[in-house]
C-alpha positions in Angstrom: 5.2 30.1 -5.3 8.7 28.7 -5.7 12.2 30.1 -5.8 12.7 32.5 -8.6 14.2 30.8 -11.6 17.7 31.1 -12.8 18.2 34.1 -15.4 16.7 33.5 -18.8 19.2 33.2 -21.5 20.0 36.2 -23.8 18.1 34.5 -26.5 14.8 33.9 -24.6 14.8 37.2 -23.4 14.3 38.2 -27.3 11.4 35.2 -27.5 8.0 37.9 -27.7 9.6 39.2 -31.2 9.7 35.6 -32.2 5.7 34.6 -31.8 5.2 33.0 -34.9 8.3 30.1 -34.1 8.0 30.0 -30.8 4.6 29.5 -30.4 4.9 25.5 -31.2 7.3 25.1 -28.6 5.2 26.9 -26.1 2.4 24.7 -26.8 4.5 21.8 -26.9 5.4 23.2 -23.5 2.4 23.0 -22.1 1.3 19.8 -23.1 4.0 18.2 -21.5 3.1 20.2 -18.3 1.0 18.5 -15.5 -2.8 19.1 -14.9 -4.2 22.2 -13.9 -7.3 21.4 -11.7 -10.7 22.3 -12.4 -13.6 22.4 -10.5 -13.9 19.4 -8.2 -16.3 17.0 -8.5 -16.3 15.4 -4.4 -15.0 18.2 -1.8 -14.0 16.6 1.6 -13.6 18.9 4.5 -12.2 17.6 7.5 -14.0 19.6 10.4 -12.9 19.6 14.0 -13.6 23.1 15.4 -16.8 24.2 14.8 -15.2 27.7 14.8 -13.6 27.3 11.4 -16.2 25.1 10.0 -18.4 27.7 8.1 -15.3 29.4 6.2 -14.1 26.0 5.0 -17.5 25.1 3.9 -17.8 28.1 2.1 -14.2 27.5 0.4 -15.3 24.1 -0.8 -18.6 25.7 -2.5 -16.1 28.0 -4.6 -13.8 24.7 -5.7 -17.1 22.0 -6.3 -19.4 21.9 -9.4 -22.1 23.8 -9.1 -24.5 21.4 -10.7 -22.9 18.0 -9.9 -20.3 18.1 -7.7 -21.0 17.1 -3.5 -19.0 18.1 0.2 -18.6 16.2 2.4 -18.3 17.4 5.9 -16.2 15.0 7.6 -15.6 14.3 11.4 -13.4 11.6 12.1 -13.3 9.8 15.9 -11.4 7.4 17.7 -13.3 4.3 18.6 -16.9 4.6 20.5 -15.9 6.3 23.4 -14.5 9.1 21.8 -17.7 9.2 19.2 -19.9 9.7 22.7 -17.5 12.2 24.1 -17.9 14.5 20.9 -21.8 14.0 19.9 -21.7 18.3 20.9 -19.5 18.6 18.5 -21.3 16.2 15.8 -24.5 17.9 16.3 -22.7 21.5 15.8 -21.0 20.4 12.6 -24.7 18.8 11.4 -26.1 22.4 12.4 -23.1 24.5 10.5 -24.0 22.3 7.2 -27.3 22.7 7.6 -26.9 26.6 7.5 -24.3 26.4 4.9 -27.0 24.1 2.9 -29.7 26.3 3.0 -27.7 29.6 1.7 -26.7 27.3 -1.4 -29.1 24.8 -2.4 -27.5 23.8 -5.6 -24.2 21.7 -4.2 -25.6 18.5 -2.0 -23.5 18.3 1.3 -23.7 15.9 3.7 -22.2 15.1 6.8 -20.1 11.5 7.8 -19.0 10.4 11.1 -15.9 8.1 10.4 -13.7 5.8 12.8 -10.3 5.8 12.7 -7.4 4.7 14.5 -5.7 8.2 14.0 -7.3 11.5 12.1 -5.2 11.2 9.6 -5.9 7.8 8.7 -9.7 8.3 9.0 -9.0 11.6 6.5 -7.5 9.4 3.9 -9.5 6.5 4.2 -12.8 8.7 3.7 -10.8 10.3 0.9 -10.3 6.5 -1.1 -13.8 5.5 -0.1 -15.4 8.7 -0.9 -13.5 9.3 -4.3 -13.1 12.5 -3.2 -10.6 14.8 -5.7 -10.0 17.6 -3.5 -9.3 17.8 0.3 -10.0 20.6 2.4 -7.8 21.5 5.6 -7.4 24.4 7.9 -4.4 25.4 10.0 -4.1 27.8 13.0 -3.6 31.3 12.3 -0.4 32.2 12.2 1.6 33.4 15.6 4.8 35.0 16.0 6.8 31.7 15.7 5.0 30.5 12.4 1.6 28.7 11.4 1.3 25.5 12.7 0.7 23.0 10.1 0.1 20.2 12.2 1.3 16.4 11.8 -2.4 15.5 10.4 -2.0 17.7 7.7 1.5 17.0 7.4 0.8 13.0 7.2 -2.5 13.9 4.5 -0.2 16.0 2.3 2.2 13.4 2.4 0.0 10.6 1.4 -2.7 11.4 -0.8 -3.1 10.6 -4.1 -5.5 13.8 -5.1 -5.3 17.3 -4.2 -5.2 18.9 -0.9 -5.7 22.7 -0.6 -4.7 24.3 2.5 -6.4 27.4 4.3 -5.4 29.4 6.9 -7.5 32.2 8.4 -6.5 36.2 8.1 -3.7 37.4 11.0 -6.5 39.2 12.6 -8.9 37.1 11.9 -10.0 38.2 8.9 -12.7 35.8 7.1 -13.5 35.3 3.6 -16.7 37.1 3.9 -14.1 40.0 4.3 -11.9 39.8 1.1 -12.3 41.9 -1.5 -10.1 40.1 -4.3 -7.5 37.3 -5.0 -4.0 37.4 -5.2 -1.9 34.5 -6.9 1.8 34.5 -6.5 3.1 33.2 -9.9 6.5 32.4 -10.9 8.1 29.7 -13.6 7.2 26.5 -11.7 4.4 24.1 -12.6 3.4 24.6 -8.9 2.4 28.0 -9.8 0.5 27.2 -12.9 -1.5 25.0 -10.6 -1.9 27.6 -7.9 -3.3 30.3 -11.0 -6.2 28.1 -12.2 -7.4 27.8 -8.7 -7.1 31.6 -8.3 -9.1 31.7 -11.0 -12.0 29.3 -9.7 -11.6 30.8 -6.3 -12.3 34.1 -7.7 -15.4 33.0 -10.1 -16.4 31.2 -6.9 -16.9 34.5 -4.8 -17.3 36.7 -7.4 -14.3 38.7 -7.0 -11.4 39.5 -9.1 -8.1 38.0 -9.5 -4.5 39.5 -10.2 -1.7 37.4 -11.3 1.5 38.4 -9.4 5.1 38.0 -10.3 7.7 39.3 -7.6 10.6 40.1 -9.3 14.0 40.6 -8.0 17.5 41.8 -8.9 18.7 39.5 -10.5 15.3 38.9 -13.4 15.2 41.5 -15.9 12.0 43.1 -16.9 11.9 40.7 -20.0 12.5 38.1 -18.5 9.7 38.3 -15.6 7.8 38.9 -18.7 8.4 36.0 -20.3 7.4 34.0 -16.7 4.1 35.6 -16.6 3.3 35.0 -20.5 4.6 31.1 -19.1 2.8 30.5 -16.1 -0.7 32.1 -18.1 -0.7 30.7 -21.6 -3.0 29.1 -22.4 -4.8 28.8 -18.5 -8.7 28.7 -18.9 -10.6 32.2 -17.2 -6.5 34.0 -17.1 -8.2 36.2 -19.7 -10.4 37.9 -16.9 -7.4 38.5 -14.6 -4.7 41.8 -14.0 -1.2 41.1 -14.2 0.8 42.7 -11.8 5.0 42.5 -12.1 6.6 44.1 -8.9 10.0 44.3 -8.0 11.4 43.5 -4.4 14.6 42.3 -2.6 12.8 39.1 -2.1 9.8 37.0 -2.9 8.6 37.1 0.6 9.5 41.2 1.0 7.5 41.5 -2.0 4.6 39.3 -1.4 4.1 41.3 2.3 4.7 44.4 1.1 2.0 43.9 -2.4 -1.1 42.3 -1.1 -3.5 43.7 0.8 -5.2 42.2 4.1 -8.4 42.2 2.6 -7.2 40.2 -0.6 -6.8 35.6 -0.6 -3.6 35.2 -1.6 -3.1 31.7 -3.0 0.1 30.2 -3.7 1.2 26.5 -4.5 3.3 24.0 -3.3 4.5 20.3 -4.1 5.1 18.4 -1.5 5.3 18.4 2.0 9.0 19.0 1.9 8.3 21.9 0.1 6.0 23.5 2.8 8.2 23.0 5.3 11.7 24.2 4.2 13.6 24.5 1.5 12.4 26.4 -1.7 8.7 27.2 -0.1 10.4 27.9 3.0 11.6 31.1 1.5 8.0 31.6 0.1 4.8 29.3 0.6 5.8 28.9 3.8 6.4 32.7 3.9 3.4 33.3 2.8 1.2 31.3 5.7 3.5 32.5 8.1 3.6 36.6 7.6 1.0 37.6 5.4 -2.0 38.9 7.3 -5.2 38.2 5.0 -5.8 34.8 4.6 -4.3 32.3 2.5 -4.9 28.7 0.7 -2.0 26.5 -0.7 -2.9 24.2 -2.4 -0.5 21.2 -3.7 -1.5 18.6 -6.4 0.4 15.3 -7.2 2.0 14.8 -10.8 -0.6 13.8 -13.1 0.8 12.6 -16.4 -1.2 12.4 -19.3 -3.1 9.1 -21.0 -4.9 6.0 -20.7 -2.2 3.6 -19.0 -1.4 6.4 -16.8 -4.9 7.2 -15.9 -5.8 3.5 -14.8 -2.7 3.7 -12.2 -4.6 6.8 -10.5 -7.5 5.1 -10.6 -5.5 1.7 -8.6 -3.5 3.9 -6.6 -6.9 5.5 -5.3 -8.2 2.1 -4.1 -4.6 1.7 -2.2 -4.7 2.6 1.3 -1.5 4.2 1.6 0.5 4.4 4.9 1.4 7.8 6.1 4.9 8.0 7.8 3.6 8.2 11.3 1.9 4.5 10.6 4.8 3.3 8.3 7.3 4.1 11.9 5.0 2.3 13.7 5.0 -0.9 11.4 8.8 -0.8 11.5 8.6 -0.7 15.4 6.1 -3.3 15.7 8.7 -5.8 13.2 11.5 -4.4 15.9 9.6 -6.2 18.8 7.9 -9.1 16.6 11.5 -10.2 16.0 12.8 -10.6 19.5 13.1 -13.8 20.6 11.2 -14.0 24.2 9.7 -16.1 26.6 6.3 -15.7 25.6 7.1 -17.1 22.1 9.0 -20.0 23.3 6.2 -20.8 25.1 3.7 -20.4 22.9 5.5 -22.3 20.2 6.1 -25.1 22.4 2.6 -25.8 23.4 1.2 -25.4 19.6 3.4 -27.8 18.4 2.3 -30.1 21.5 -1.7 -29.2 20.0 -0.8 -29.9 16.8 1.0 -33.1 16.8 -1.5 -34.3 18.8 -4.7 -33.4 16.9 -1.9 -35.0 14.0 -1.5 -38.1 15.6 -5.7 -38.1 16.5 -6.4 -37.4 13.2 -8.4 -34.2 14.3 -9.0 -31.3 12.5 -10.6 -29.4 15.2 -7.2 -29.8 17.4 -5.3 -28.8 15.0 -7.2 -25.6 14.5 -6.7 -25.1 17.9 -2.7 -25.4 17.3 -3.3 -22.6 14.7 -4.8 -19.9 17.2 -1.9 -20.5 20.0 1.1 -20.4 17.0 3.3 -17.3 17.4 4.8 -18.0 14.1 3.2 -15.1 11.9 4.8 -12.2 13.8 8.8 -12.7 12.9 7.8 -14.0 9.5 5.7 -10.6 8.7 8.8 -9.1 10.0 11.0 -10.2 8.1 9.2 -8.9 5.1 9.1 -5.6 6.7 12.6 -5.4 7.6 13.3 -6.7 3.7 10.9 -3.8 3.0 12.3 -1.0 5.0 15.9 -2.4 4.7 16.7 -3.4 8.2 19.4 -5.4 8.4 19.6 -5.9 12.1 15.8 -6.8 12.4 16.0 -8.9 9.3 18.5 -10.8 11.5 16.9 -11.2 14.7 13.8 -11.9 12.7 15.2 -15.0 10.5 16.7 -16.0 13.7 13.6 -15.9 16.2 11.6 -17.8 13.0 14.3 -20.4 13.0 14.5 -21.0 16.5 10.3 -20.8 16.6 10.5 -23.7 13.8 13.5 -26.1 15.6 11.1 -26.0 18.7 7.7 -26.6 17.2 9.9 -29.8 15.3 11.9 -30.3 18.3 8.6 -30.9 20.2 6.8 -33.2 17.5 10.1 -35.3 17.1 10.0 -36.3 21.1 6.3 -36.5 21.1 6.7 -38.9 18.1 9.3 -41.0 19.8 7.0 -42.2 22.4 3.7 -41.7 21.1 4.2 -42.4 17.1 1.8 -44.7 15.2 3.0 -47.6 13.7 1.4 -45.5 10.1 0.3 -42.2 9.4 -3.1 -40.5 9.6 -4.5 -38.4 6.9 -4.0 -35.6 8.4 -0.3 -36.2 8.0 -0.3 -37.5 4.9 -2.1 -34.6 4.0 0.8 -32.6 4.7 3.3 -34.6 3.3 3.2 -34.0 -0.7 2.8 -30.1 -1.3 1.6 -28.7 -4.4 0.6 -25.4 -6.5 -2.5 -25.0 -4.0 -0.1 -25.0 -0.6 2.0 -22.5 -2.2 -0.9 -20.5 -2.6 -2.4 -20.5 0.2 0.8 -19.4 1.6 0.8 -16.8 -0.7 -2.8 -15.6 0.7 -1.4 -16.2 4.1 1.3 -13.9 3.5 -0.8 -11.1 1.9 -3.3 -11.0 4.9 -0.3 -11.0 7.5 1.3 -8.2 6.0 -2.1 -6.2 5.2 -3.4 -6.8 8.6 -0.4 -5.9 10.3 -0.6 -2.3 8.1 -4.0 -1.7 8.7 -4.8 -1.6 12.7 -8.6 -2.3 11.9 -7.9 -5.8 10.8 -8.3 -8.6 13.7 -4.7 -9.7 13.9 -6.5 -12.8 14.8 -7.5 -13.2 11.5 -3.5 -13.1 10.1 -3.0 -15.3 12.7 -4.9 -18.3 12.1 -4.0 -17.7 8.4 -0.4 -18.0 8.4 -0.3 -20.8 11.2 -2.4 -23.1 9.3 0.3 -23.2 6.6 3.1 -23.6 8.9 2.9 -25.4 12.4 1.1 -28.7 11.1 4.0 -29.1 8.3 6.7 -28.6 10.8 5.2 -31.1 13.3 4.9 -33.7 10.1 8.4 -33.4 9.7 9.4 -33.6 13.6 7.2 -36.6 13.6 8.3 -38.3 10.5 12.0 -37.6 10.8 12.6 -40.6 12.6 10.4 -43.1 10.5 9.5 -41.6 7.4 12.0 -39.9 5.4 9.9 -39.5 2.5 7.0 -37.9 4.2 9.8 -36.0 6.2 11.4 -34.9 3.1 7.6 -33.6 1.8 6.8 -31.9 5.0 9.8 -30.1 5.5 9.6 -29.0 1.6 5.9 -27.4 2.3 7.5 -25.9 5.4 10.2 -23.9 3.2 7.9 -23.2 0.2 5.3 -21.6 2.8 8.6 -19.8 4.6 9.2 -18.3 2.0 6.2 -17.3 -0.2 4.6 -16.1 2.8 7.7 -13.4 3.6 7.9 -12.8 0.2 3.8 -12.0 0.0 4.0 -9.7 3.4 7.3 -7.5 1.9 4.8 -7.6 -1.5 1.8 -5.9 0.0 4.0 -3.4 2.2 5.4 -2.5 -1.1 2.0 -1.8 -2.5 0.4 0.4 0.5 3.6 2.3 0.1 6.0 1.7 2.6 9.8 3.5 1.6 12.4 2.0 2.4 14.7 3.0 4.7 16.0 6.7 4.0 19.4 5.7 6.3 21.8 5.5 3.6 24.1 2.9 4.7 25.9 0.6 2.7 24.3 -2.4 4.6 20.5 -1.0 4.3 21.5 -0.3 0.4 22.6 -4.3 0.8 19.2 -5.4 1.7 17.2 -3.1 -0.6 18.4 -4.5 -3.9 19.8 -8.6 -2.8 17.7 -9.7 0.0 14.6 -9.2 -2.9 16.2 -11.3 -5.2 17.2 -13.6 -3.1 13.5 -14.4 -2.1 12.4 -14.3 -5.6 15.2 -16.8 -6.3 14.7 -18.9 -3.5 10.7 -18.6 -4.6 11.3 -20.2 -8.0 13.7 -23.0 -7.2 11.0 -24.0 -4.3 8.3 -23.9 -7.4 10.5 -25.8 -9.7 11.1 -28.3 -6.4 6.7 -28.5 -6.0 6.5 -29.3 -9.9 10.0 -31.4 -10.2 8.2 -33.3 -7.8 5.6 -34.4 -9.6 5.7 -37.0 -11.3 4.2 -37.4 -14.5 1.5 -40.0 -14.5 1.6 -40.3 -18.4 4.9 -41.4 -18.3 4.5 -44.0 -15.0 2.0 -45.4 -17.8 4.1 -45.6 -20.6 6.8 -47.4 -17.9 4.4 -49.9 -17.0 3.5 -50.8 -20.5 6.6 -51.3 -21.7 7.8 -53.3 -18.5 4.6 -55.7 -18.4 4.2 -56.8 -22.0 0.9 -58.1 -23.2 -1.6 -56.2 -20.5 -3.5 -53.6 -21.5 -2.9 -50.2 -18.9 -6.3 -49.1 -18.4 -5.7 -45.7 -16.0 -3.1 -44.3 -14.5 -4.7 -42.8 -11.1 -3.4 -39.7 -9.3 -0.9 -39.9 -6.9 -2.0 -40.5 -3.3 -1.2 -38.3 -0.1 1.2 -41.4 1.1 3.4 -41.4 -1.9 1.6 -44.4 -4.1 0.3 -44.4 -7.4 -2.2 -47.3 -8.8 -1.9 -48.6 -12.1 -5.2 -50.2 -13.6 -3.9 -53.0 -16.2 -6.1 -55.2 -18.5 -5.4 -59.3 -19.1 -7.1 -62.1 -20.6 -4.8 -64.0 -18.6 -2.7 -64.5 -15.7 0.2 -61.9 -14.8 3.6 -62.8 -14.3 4.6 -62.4 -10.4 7.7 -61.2 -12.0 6.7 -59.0 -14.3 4.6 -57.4 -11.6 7.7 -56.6 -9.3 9.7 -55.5 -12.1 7.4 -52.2 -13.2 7.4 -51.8 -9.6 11.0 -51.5 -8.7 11.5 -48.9 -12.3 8.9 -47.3 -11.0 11.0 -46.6 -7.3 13.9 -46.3 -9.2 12.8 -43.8 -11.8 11.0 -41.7 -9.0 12.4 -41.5 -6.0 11.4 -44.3 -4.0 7.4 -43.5 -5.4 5.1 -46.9 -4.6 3.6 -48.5 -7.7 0.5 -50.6 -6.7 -1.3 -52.9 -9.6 -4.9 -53.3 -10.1 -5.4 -56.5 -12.4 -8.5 -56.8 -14.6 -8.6 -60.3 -15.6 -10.6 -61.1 -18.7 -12.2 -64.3 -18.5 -14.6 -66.0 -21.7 -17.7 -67.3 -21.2 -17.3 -71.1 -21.3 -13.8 -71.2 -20.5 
């Protein structure tokens, strides 16, 4: 239940003499209302004391389909050694189900053993991969301070995407096999309406019947609590079998102790998390679990609009492993350390640029790789999309500064290695890295993605981010250090791919934090509100003008062949082929006879004029008769 509503108008008060006009609008009413559930189609029930185990079993029998529907008897463990410390426990869960199995052959239940890096994270991942629509949880029974809810099912209300009904045992520890009836507490909010439809399965489920009950207090007149009950029922599927009860107390908790029985379920609903723990729901959900001494489910479901559009985001937001806000915390503390600057990565920056410039300079791939595994660069660029994310302005700082300083000293280092080592020209390898394109920005993009995901989600090898995001950023920088003296083109390229992989790879970690739901930051400072709204703009800004740079950059080789054409009269241009990684382009021309030298230099030099220095190299075909 929820805080009583405000008093009715005059008007609606005389509403029931008005049936015939105001039954549109009630209609109308309850279309635009969320979802009542129905019977669930995958139960998963969350079992760590064995104890509890056969009451919530029997609870998910009431809420499955009888003919279709599954449970799923979950126990989640943490790593190996925790699965070998609890095998007791696995084998008296297995033994439970099979009991619970046997009494009620028609549901299929099985039993899954799932590891996790918390409970709550293994609940909600079993609840994506699972499809499950309905989660089952128990609480302690309540004590003089209050039930204890728990930070697992604290975090699994918080986070997921389907239902989650809540069941704590009778003050005495009273069972279901004990009750002899339901009791759902029903006011004007949509959280009742929810909480009255699964009453009403609960109650064909044991075969036991169901009052409707409305507290009403001073201030509600009689037609008005009325007019809440007619609300909250009409049009509910099975409210046709149930008793309406309207009682009057000081207060919706006074009257929900006082009116129900210790023998009767009350069930009750609730919204969100917030709403269990205080507020609204303090004064009577949270009530409810705490004083009333049968037992009692609360059950909370998210806000399900109606239609097609809307129905395919539930259906994507199911396959979206959202963070709960223990892991979200820990994702902001890990960006908090990833972005001080510290021995270790100065280190470790200095001896992969001293790898990579030399598997560079070798032209060896496999050197370079090893460059990739040493590079500390992924952790304050993930960073800085999380603090862009959770609008930290301080570790957005240190962040941008610990990746600037990482990137002067992987350059610094190629630059003196260049110096005395340099070639007199460049490898492929370094050409390679000189003339970015579509395909390096999207590789940083990937990079990006799997930095952020795998920095979400502890099960990922941070390895594998890693080696990712370092091969799109320490071999560019080390180009430019070693260029930077002799090469300002391939300098200029190099440095280019360094920024466009900068930045789409921040941009692509902030991106997929976004999607597995991290909030931003609820602090609500002027400077966090700062780097909510501009600091995403600016990437996205920065993002485009480094695209327009990649395809400015291109030159067009239709036009280089309409250039040399009109330059070098009389030749026929046979092919224009594609640029090379060290910044030439060949032009294939046609003659029956011999080339001006001058002719030659001129398309060359438009050519480096027209495009930035770009190398024009001639192929001549000379066409020569038989007999000549």
């Amino acid at each position: 239940m929820s805080v009583p509503p405000d008093p009715l108008p005059q008007d609606a008060a005389d509403a029931p003499s008005q049936d015939a006009a105001d039954a549109p609008s009630q209609d109308a009413a309850d279309a635009s209302r969320p979802a009542v559930p129905d019977h669930a189609d995958t139960v998963l029930v969350p079992l760590a004391n064995p104890d509890t185990a056969p009451e919530l079993l029997t609870l998910a029998l009431a809420m499955v389909q009888r003919d279709q529907g599954r449970v799923i008897a979950l126990v989640v463990v943490l790593g190996d050694a925790d699965a070998e410390s609890n095998l007791d426990r696995i084998d008296a869960v297995k033994q439970i189900v099979d009991t619970v199995r046997a009494r009620d052959g028609q549901v299929r239940m099985e039993v899954i053993t799932r590891p996790a890096i918390s409970v709550a994270r293994g609940i909600l991942d079993a609840t994506r991969d699972e499809g499950a629509d309905l989660v089952l949880l128990g609480v302690q029974a309540p004590t003089p301070g209050g039930v204890a809810i728990g930070t697992v099912t604290e975090q699994v209300i918080a986070t997921a995407d389907c239902d989650v009904l809540v069941y704590r045992r009778g003050r005495h520890g009273g069972g279901l096999e004990a009750i002899t009836g339901v009791v759902v507490g029903v006011d004007a909010s949509d959280d009742a309406r929810v909480a009255a439809r699964t009453g009403v399965i609960l109650g064909q489920g044991f075969s036991k019947p169901v009052d409707m009950l409305h507290i009403r207090t001073a201030s509600e007149t009689p037609e008005e609590a009325a007019l809440v009950m007619d609300g909250a029922l009409h049009g509910l599927e099975g409210e046709e079998r149930c008793t309406r009860r309207i009682v009057e107390a000081p207060t919706v908790a006074e009257g929900l102790r006082s009116h129900i029985e210790h023998t009767r379920l009350t069930v009750v609903g609730f919204h969100t998390i917030n709403d269990l723990a205080r507020d609204r729901l303090g004064r009577n959900t949270r009530a409810a679990l705490d004083t009333m001494r049968g037992p009692v489910v609360a059950i909370s479901r998210p806000h399900r609009p109606a239609g097609t559009v809307q129905a395919v985001t539930r259906y994507l937001k199911q396959l979206r492993p959202r963070l709960t806000d223990a892991e979200e915390q820990s994702l902001v503390w890990k960006a908090r350390l990833d972005a001080t600057l510290s021995t270790d990565f100065v280190v470790t920056c200095i001896v992969s640029a001293m790898l990579a410039t030399f598997g560079l300079l070798l032209n060896s791939s496999a050197v370079i790789i090893g460059a990739m595994l040493v590079a500390p660069l992924m952790s304050p660029i993930v960073a800085v999309g999380t603090a862009v994310v959770d609008g930290d302005l301080q570790t957005l700082r240190r962040a941008a500064a610990t990746t600037g300083t990482g990137a002067v000293l992987v350059a610094g280092t190629a630059f003196v290695i260049g110096l005395v080592l340099g070639p007199e020209t460049p490898t492929t390898e370094m050409l390679s890295r000189g003339s970015p394109t579509l395909v390096d920005l999207g590789v940083a993009a990937a990079s990006g993605v799997i930095g952020g995901y795998a920095g979400a989600r502890k099960g990922i090898p941070a390895a594998l981010a890693g080696v990712a995001i370092a091969a799109a950023l320490v071999p560019p920088i080390c180009v430019f250090g070693l260029a930077l003296s002799s090469d300002g083109r391939l300098a200029a390229g190099s440095g280019l791919l360094f920024v466009t992989n900068l930045v789409s790879i921040a941009a692509a970690s902030a991106g997929v934090l976004l999607w597995l739901g991290v909030r931003l930051s609820r602090i609500g400072t002027q400077r966090n509100r700062y780097v909510r709204f501009i600091l995403p703009a600016l990437i996205t800004v920065t993002g485009a003008l480094v695209l327009f740079g990649l395809t400015a950059g291109t030159p067009d080789l239709g036009a280089i062949q309409a250039l040399v054409e009109d330059t070098m009269l009389g030749v026929e241009v046979v092919s224009v082929d594609t640029i090379g990684p060290d910044g030439t382009v060949t032009a294939t021309v046609r003659s029956d006879g011999p080339i001006d030298p001058a002719a030659l230099q001129a398309a060359a030099d438009r050519v480096a004029r027209d495009y930035r220095g770009l190398e024009l190299r001639i192929s001549v075909q000379q066409i020569i008769e038989p007999g000549s």
